[in-house]
PARODREN-955017 format. One record per atom (N, C-alpha, C, CB): residue in three letters; x, y, z. Coordinates in pm, 1 decimal, m for minus. Glycine has a CB too. Example, Ala and Ser with C-alpha at 12.3 -4.5 7.8 and 13.67 -1.06 7.14 Angstrom:
{atom 'ala'; {1319.0; m569.0; 780.0}};
{atom 'ala'; {1230.0; m450.0; 780.0}};
{atom 'ala'; {1320.0; m330.0; 780.0}};
{atom 'ala'; {1130.8; m447.3; 904.6}};
{atom 'ser'; {1285.0; m225.0; 708.0}};
{atom 'ser'; {1367.0; m106.0; 714.0}};
{atom 'ser'; {1290.0; 3.0; 787.0}};
{atom 'ser'; {1408.4; m59.8; 572.5}};
// end
This chain:
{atom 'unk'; {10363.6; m11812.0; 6777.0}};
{atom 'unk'; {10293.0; m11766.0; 6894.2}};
{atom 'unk'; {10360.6; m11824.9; 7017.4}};
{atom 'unk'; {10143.2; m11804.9; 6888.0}};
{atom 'unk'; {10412.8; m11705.3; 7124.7}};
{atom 'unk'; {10461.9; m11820.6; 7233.2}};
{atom 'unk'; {10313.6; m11807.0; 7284.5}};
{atom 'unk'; {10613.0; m11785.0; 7362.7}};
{atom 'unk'; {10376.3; m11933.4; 7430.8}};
{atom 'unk'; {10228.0; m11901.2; 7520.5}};
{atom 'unk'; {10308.2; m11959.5; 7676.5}};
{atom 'unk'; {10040.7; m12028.0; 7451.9}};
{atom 'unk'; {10220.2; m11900.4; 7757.8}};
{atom 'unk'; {10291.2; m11989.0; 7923.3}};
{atom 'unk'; {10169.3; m12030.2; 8002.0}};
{atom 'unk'; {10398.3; m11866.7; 8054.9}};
{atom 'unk'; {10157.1; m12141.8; 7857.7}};
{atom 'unk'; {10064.7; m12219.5; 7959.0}};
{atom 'unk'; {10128.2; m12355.8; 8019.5}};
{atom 'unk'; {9924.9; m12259.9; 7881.7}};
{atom 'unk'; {10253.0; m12382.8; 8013.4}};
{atom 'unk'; {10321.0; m12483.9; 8069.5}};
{atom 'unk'; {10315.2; m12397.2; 8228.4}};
{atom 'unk'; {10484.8; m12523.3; 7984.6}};
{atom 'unk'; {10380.8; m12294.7; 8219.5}};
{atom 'unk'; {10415.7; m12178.1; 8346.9}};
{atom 'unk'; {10271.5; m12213.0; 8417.9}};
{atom 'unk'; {10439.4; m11971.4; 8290.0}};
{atom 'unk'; {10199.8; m12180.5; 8355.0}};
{atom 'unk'; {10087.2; m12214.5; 8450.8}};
{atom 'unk'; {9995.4; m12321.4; 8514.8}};
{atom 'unk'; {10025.9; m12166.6; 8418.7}};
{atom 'unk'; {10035.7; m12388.9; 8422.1}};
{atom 'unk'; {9960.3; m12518.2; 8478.0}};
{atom 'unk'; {10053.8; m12551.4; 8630.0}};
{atom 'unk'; {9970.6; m12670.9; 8342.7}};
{atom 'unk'; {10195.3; m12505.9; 8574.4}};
{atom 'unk'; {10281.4; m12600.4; 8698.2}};
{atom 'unk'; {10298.0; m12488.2; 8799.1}};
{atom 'unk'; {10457.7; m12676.1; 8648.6}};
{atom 'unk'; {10230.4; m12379.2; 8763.1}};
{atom 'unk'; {10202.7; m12283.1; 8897.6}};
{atom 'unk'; {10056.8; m12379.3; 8981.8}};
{atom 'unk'; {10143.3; m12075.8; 8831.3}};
{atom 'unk'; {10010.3; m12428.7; 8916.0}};
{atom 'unk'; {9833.7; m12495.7; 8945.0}};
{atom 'unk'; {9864.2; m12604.2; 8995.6}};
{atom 'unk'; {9718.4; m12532.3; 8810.6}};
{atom 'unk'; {10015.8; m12679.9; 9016.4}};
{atom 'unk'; {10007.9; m12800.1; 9032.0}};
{atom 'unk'; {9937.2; m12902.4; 8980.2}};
{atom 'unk'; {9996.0; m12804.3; 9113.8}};
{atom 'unk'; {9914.2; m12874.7; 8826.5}};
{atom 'unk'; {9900.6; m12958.3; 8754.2}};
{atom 'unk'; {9982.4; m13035.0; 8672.4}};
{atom 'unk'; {9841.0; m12923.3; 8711.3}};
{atom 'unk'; {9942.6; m13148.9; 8637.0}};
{atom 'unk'; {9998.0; m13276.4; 8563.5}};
{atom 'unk'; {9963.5; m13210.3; 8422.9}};
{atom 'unk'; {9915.4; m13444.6; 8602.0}};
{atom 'unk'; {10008.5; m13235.0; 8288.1}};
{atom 'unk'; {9988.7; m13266.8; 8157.6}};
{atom 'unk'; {9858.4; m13322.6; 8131.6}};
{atom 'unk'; {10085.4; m13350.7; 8115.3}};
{atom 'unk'; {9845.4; m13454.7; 8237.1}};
{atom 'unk'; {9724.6; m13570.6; 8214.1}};
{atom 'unk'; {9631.4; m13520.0; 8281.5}};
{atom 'unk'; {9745.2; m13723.8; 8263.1}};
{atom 'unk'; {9657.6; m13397.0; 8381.0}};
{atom 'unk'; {9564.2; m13322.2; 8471.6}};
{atom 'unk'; {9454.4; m13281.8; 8380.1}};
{atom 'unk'; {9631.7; m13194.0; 8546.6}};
{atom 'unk'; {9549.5; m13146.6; 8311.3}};
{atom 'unk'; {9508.2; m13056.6; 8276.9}};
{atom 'unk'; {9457.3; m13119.4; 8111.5}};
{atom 'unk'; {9611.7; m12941.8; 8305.0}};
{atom 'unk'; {9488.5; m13206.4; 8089.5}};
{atom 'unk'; {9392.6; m13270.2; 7949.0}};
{atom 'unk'; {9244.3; m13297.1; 7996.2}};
{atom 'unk'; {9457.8; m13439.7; 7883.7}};
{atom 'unk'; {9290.9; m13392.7; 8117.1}};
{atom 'unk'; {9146.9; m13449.3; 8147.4}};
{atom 'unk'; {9038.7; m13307.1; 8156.2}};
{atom 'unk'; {9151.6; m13546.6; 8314.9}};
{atom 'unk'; {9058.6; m13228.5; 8217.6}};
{atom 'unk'; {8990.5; m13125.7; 8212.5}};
{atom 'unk'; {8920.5; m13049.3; 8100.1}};
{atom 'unk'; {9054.7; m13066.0; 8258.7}};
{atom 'unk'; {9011.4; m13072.5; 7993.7}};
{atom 'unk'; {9017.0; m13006.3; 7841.7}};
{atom 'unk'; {8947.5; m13084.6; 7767.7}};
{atom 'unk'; {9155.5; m12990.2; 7771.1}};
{atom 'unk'; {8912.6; m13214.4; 7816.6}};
{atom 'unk'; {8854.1; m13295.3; 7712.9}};
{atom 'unk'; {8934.0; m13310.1; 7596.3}};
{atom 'unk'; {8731.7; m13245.2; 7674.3}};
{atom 'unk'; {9078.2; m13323.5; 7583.2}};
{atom 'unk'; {9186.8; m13312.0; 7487.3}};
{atom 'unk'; {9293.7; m13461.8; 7524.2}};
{atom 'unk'; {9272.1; m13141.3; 7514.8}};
{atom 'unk'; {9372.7; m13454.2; 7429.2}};
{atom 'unk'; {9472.5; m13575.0; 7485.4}};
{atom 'unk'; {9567.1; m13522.4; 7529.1}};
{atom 'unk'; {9526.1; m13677.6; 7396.5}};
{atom 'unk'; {9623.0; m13589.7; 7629.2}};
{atom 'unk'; {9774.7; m13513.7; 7676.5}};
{atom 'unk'; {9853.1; m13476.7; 7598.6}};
{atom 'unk'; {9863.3; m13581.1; 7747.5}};
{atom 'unk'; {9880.3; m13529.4; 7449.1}};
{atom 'unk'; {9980.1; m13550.2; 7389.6}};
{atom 'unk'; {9916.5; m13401.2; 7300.4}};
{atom 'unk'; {10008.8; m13716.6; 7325.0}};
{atom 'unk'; {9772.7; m13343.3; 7284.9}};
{atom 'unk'; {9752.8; m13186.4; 7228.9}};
{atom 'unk'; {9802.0; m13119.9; 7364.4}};
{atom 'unk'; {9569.4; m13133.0; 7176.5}};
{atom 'unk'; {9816.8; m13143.6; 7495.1}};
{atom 'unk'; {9846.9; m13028.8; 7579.6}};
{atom 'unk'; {9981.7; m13012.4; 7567.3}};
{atom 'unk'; {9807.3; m13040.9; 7721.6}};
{atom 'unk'; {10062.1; m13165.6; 7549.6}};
{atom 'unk'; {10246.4; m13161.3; 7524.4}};
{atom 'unk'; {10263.2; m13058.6; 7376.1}};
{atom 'unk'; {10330.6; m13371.3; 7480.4}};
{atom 'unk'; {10206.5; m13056.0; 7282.5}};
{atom 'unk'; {10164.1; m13001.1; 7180.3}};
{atom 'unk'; {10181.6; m12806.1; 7190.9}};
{atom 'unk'; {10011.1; m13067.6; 7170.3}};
{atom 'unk'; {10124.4; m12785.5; 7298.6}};
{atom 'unk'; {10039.8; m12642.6; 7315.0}};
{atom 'unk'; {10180.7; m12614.8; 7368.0}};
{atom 'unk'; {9874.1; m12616.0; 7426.6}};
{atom 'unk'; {10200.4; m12648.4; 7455.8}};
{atom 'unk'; {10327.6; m12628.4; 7521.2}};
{atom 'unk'; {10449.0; m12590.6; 7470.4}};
{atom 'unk'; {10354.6; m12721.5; 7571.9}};
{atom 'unk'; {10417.6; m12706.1; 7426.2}};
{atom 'unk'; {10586.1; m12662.4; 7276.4}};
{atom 'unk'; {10563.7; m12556.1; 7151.8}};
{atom 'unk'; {10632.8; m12837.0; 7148.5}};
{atom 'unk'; {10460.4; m12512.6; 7186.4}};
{atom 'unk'; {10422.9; m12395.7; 7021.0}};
{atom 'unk'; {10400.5; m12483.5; 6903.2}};
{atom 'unk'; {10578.8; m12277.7; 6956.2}};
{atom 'unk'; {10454.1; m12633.2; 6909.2}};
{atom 'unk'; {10381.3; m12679.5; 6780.6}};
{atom 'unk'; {10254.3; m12722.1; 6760.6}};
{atom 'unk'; {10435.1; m12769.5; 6734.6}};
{atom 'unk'; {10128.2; m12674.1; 6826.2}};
{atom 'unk'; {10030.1; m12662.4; 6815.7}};
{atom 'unk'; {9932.9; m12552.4; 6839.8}};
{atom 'unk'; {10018.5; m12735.0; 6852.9}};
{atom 'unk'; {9858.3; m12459.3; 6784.3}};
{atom 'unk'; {9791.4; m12345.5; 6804.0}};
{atom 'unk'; {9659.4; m12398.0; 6847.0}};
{atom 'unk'; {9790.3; m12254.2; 6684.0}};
{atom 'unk'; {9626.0; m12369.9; 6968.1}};
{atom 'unk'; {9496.4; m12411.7; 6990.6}};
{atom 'unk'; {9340.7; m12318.3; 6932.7}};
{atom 'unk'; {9505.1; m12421.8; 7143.1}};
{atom 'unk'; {9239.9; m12403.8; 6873.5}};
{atom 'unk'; {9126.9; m12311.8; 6852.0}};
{atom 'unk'; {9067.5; m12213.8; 6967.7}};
{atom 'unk'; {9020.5; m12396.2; 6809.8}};
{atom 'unk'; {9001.1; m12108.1; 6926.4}};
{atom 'unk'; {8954.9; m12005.6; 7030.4}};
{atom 'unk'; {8865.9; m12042.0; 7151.1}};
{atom 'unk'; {8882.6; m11906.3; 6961.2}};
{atom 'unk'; {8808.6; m12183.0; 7089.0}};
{atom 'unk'; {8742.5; m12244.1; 7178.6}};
{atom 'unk'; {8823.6; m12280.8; 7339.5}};
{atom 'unk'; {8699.3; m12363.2; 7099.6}};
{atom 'unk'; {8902.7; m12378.0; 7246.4}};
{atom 'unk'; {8990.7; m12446.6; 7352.3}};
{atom 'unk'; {9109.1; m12358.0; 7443.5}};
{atom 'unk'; {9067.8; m12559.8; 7270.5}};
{atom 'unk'; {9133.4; m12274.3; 7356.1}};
{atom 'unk'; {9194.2; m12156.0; 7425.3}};
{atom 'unk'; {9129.0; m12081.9; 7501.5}};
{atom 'unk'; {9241.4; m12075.6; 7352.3}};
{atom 'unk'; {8993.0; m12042.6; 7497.5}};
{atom 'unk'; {8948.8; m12020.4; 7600.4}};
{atom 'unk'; {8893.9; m12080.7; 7714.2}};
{atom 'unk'; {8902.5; m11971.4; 7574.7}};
{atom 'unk'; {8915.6; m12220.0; 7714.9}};
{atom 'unk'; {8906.3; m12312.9; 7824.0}};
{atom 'unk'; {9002.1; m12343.7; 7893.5}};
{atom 'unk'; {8867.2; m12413.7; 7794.9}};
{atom 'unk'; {9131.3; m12335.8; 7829.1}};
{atom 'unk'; {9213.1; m12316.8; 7899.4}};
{atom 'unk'; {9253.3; m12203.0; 7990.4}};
{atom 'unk'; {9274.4; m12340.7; 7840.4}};
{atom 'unk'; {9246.0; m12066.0; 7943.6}};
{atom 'unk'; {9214.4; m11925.3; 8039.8}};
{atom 'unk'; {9120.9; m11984.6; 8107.7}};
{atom 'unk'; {9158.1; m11773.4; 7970.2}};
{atom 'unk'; {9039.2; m12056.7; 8143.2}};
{atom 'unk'; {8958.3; m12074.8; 8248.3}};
{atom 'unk'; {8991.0; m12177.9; 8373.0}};
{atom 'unk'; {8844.6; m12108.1; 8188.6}};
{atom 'unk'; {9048.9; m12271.7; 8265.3}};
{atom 'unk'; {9100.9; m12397.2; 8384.2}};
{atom 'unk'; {9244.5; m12344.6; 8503.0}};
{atom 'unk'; {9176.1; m12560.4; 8266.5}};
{atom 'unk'; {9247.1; m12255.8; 8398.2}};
{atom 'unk'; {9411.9; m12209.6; 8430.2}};
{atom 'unk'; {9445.4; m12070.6; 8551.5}};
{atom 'unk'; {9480.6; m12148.3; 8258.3}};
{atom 'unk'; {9300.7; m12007.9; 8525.1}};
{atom 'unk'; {9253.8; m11871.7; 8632.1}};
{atom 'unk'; {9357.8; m11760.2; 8570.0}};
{atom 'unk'; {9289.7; m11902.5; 8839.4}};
{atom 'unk'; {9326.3; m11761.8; 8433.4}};
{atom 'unk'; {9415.3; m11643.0; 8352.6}};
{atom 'unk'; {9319.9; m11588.4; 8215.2}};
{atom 'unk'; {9586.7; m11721.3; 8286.6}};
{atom 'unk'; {9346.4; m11470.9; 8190.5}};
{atom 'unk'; {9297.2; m11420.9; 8035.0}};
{atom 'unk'; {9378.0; m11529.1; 7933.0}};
{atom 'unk'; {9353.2; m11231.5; 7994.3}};
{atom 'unk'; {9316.7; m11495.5; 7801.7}};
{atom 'unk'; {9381.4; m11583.6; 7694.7}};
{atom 'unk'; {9459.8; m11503.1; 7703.8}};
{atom 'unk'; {9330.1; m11624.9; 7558.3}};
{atom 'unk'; {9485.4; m11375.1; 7710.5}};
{atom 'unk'; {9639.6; m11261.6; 7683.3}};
{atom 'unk'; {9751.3; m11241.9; 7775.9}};
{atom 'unk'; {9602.4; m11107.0; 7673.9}};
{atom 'unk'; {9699.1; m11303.6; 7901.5}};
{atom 'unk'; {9816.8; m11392.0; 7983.1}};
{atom 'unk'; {9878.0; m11493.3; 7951.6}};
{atom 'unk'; {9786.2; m11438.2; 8084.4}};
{atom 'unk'; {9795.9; m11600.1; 7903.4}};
{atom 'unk'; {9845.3; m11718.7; 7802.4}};
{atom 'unk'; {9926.5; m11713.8; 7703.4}};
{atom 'unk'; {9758.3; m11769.5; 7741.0}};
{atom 'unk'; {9879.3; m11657.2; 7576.8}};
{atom 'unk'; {9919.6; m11634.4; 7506.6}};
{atom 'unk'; {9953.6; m11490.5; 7412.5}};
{atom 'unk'; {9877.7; m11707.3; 7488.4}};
{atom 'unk'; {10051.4; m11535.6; 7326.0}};
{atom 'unk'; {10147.0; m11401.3; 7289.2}};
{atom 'unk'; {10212.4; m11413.6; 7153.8}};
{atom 'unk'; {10274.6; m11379.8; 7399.5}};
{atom 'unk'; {10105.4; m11291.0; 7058.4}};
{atom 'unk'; {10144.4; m11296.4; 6951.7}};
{atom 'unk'; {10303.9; m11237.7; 6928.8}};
{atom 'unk'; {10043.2; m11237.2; 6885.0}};
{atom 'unk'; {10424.7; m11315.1; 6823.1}};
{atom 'unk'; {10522.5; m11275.3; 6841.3}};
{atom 'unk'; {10496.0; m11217.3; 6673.4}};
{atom 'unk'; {10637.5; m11376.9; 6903.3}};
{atom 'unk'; {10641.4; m11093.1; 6731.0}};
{atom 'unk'; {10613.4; m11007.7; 6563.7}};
{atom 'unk'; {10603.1; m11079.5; 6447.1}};
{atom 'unk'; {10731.2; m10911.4; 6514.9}};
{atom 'unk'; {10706.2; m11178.6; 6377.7}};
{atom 'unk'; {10675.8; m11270.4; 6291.9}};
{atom 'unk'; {10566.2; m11310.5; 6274.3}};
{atom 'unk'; {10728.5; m11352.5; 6304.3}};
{atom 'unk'; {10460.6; m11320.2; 6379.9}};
{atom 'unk'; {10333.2; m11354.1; 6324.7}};
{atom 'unk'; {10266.2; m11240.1; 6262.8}};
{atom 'unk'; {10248.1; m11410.5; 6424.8}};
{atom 'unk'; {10307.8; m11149.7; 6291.8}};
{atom 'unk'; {10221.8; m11014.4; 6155.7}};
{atom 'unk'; {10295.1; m10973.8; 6053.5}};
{atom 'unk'; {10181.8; m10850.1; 6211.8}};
{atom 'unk'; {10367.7; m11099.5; 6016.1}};
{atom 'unk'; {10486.3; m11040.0; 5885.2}};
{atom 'unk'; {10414.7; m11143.6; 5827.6}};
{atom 'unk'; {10691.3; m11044.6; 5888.7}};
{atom 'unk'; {10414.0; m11142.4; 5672.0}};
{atom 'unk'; {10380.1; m11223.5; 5551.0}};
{atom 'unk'; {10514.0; m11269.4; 5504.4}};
{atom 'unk'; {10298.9; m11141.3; 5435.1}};
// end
């Protein structure tokens, strides 16, 4: 899954440690999200579309490999 929620936070002028504190998350799950090695739950993904002033489908982006077995 990519996603541009790095793109956006640093459109928001946000920090990493910003945008955790907000998330109720540790910085080190937002360094996480960022890099694709972490998929966030629907929850938290949708808190982030919120902190962020975007849909989750601005955020994020299923890539074809993810509908291949």
């Amino acid at each position: 899954m990519k996603n541009n929620v790095k793109v956006e936070r640093k459109a928001k002028r946000l920090t990493q440690e910003a945008l955790a504190e907000l998330l109720s998350v540790s910085r080190q799950t937002v360094i996480y999200i960022e890099t694709g090695r972490y998929v966030p739950s629907t929850v938290l993904s949708l808190k982030i579309a919120k902190f962020l002033e975007k849909s989750v489908e601005e955020l994020f982006e299923l890539e074809k490999s993810d509908f291949e077995s």
